[in-house]
C-alpha positions as CSV (number, residue, x, y, z in Angstrom):
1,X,93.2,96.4,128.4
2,X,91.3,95.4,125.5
3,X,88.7,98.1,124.1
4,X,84.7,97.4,124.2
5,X,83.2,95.7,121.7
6,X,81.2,97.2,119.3
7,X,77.8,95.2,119.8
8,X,75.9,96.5,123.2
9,X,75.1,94.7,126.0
10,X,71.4,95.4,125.1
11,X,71.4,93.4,121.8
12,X,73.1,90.4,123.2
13,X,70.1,90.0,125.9
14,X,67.4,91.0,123.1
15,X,68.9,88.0,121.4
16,X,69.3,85.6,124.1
17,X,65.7,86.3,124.9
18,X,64.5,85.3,121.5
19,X,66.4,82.2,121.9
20,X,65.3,81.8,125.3
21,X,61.5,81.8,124.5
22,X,62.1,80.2,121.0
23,X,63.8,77.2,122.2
24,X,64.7,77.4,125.6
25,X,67.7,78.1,128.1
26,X,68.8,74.3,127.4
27,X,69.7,75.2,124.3
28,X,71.6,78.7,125.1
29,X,75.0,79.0,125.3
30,X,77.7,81.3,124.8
31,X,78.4,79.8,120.9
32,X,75.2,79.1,119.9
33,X,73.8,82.6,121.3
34,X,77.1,84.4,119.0
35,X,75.8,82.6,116.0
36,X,72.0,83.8,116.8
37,X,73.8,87.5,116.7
38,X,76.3,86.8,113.8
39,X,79.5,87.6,115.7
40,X,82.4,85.8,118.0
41,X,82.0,85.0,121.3
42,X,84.5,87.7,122.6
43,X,81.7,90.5,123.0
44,X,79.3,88.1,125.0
45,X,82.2,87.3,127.6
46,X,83.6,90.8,127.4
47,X,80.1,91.8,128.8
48,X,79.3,88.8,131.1
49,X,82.4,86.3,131.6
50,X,80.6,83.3,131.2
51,X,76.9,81.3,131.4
52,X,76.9,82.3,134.9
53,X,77.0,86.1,134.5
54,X,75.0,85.9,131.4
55,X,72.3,83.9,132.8
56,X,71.6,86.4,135.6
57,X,71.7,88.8,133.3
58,X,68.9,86.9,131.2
59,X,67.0,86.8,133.8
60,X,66.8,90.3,135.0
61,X,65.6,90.7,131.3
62,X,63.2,88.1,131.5
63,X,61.4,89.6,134.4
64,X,61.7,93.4,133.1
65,X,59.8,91.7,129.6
66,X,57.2,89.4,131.9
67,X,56.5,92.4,134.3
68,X,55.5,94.4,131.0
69,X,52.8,91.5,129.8
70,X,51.7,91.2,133.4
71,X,50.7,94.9,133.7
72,X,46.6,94.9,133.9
73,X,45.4,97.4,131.8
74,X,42.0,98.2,134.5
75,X,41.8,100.3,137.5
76,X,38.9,98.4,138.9
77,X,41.4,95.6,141.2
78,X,38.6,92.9,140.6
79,X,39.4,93.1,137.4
80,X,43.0,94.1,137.4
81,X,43.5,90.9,140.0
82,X,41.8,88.5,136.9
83,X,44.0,90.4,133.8
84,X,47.0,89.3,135.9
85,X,45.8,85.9,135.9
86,X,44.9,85.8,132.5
87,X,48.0,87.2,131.5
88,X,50.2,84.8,133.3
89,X,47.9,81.8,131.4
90,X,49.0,83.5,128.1
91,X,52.4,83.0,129.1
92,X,52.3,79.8,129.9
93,X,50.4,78.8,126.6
94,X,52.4,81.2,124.4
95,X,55.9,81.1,125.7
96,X,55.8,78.1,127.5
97,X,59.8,78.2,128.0
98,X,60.1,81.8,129.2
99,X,57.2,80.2,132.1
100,X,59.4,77.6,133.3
101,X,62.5,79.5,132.9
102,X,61.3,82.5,135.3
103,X,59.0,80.2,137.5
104,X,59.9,76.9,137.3
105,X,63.7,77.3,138.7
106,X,65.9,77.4,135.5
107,X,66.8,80.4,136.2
108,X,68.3,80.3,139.4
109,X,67.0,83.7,140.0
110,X,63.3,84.0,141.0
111,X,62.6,82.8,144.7
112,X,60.0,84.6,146.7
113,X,60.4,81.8,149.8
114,X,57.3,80.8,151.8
115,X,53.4,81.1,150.8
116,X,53.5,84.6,152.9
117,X,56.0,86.3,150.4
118,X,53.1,86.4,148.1
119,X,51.4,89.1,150.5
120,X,54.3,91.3,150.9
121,X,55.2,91.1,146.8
122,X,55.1,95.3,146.3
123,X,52.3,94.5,143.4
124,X,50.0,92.2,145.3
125,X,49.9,94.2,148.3
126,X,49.0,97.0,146.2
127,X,45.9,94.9,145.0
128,X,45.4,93.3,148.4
129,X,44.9,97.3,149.7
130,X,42.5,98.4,146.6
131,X,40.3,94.6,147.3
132,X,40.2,95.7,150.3
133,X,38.5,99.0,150.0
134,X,36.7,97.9,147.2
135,X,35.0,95.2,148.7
136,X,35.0,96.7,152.3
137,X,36.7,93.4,153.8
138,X,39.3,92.5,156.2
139,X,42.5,92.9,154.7
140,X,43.7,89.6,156.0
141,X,41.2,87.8,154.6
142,X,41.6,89.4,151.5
143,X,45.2,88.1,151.6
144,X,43.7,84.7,151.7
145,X,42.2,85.3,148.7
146,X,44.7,86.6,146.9
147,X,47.2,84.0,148.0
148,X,44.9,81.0,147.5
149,X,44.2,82.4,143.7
150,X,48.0,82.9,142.6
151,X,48.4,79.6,144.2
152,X,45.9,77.9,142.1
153,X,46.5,80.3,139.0
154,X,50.1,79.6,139.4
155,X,49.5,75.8,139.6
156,X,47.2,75.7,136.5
157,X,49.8,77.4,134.4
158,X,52.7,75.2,135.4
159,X,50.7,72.5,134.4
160,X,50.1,73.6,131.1
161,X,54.0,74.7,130.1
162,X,55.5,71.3,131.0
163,X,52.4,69.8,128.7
164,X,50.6,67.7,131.1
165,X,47.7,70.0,131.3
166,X,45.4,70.3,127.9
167,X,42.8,72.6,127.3
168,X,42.0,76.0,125.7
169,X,42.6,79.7,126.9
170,X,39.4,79.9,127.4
171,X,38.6,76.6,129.4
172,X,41.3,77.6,131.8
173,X,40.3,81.5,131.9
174,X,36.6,80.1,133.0
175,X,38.2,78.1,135.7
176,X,40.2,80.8,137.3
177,X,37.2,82.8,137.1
178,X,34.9,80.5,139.1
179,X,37.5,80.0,141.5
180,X,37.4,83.6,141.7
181,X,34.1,84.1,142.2
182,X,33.3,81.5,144.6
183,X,36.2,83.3,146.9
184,X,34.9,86.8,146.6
185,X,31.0,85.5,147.3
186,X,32.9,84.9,151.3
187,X,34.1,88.0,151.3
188,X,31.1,90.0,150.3
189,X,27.4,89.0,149.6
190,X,26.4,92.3,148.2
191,X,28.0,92.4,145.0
192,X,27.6,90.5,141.9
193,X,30.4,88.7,141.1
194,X,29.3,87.3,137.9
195,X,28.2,90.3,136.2
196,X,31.6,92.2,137.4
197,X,33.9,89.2,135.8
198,X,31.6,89.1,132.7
199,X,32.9,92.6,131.9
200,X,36.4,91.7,131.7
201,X,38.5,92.0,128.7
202,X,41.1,88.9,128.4
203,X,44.8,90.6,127.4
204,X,46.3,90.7,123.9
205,X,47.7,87.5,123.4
206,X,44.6,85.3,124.0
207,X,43.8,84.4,121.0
């Protein structure tokens, strides 16, 4: 049996990342990612076999890196709720081709199935729980809300990493906004909307 190679697992997918985002998974292969790393191909198919293995691989890694950039960095969830969306924007202005590659089916990988899979995601139930309390609504119809915004957010930023959408960060962050206002205004009538999503700080990366 052959001894391991000497380059790790973990600097193969740090490298096909980089590709990845830099010019997209079209343009990955087993070759082309061994000349990005400077070595033969034997280490990337000791370590994965082939495009298959290496592509779930990548996309394991993809999500552990898009996780990390989709972390808000408030504890207020109104807030939190909108970093997220922001966040997700970035990406699809920034690294358009690490967007489509996690969302948009090339990888194979990411399926969360019917429009209801988006209220038992671990995270956005999380949020759905702290909206909840926070704005002293129904939990079901704060599911509505957070459904029909990562529905709309979602549809926004696909638009823009295929290139049919145009605009600026900061066209499309003032658009999610009023879409989130004019939600939470059903929920509750108490609060001021506009003065708690004037406070929020946009995440690195919007520039």
């Amino acid at each position: 049996m052959p001894s391991s190679p000497k380059i790790p697992k973990e600097l193969i997918l740090e490298n096909a990342l980089t590709m990845l985002i830099r010019e997209g998974y079209a343009a990955l292969n087993i070759k082309a990612l061994a000349k990005e790393i400077g070595c033969s191909t034997q280490p990337i198919s000791w370590h994965f076999g082939n495009m298959d293995g290496l592509r779930e691989a990548l996309a394991q890694e993809a999500l552990r890196y898009t996780n990390q950039k989709l972390t808000p960095q408030s504890e207020n969830f109104i807030e939190a709720f909108l970093q997220i969306g922001f966040a997700y924007v970035n990406m699809a202005f920034d690294e358009p081709n690490l967007f489509r590659f996690i969302y948009m089916g090339e990888s194979k990988q990411y399926c969360r199935g019917g429009f209801s899979s988006i209220l038992t995601d671990k995270g956005n139930a999380a949020l759905i729980e702290g909206l909840s309390q926070y704005l002293h609504a129904d939990k079901n119809e704060v599911g509505k809300f957070v459904q029909r915004m990562v529905v709309y957010t979602h549809g926004i930023a696909s638009l823009i990493a295929v290139g049919v959408l145009q605009g600026t960060k900061e066209e499309v962050y003032k658009m999610i906004s009023e879409m989130g206002i004019d939600l939470l205004s059903k929920l509750n009538t108490d609060i001021d909307f506009q003065k708690v999503l004037s406070n929020i700080t946009s995440p690195k990366g919007d520039a």
